[in-house]
N, C-alpha and C positions, 0 to 999 in steps of 0.2 A: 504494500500500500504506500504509493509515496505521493507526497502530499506538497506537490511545488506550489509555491505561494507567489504571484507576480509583483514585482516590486512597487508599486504605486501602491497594491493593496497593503503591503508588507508597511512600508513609510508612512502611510496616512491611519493606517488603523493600530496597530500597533505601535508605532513609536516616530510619531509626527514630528520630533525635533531630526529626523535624519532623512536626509536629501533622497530625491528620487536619484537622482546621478550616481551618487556612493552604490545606492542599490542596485542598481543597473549592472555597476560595476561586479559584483558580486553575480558568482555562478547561480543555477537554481536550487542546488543541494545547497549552500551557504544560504540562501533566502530562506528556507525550510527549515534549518540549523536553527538562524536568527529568530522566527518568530517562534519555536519550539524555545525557546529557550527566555522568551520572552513570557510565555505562559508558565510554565512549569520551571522555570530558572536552576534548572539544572539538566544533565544530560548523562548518558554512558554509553559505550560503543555499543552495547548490544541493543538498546531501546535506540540511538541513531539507526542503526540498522533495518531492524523490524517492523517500527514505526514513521522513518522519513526515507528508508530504502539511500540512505548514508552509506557508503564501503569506506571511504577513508577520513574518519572523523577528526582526526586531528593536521592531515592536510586542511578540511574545511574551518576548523579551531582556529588555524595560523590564518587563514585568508581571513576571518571576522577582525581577529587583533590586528593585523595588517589595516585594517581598512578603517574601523571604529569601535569596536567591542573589548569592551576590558572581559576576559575569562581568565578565572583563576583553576587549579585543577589541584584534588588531592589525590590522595593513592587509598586505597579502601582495603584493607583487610578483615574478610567477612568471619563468623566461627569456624567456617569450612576451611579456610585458610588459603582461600581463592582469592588472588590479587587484582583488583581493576582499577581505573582513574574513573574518577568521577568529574566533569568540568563544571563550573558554576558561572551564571551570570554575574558581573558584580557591576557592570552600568556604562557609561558611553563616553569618548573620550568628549573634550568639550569641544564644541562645533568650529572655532577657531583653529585648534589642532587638524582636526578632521579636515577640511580648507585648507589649511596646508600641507596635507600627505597629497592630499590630491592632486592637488595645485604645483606642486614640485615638477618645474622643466626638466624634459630628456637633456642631454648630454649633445653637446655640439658635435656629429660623431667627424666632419670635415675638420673640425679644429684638431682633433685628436687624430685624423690617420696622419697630419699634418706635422706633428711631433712625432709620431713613430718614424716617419721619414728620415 
């Protein structure tokens, strides 16, 4: 069951301080990630999986922090003695920051083959 959420809905109902653009930027398993995480403010590979049809949750973990999402992660040691990371929401970076990850120009790449010369 996977349950891709389009960005416009994801930024206006969910969490209206974060730009449709940012969103955009983000894949659809990360839009999925985001607003799961947004509800239920936590996460683990096996509920990513079953529930958002997630395979690589902490690829998609690094894209959210990458872009605007603070996640924090602990390590779980259950009675079983079965080991997993649990990831938590812990909130957004602030919109100025975020505007400037964005916003950050590419690399002159003429200038540079320009020096390797």
């Amino acid at each position: 069951m996977n349950t891709q959420v389009p960005a416009k809905k994801v930024s206006t109902l969910v969490c209206p301080e974060v730009s449709v653009s940012v969103m955009e930027a983000l894949t659809p398993q990360a839009r999925s990630l985001f607003a799961h995480l947004n509800v239920h403010r936590s996460v683990t590979q096996r509920e990513a999986m079953i529930e958002l049809g997630v395979q690589s949750l902490t690829k998609r973990i690094s894209e959210l922090r990458k872009h605007f999402v603070i996640v924090s992660d602990i390590r779980v040691h259950k009675t079983t003695g079965q080991r997993y990371c649990r990831y938590f929401f812990k909130g957004l970076k602030p919109v100025k920051q975020v505007a400037a990850d964005v916003a950050r120009p590419m690399p002159d790449l003429t200038a540079l083959e320009r020096e390797a010369a």
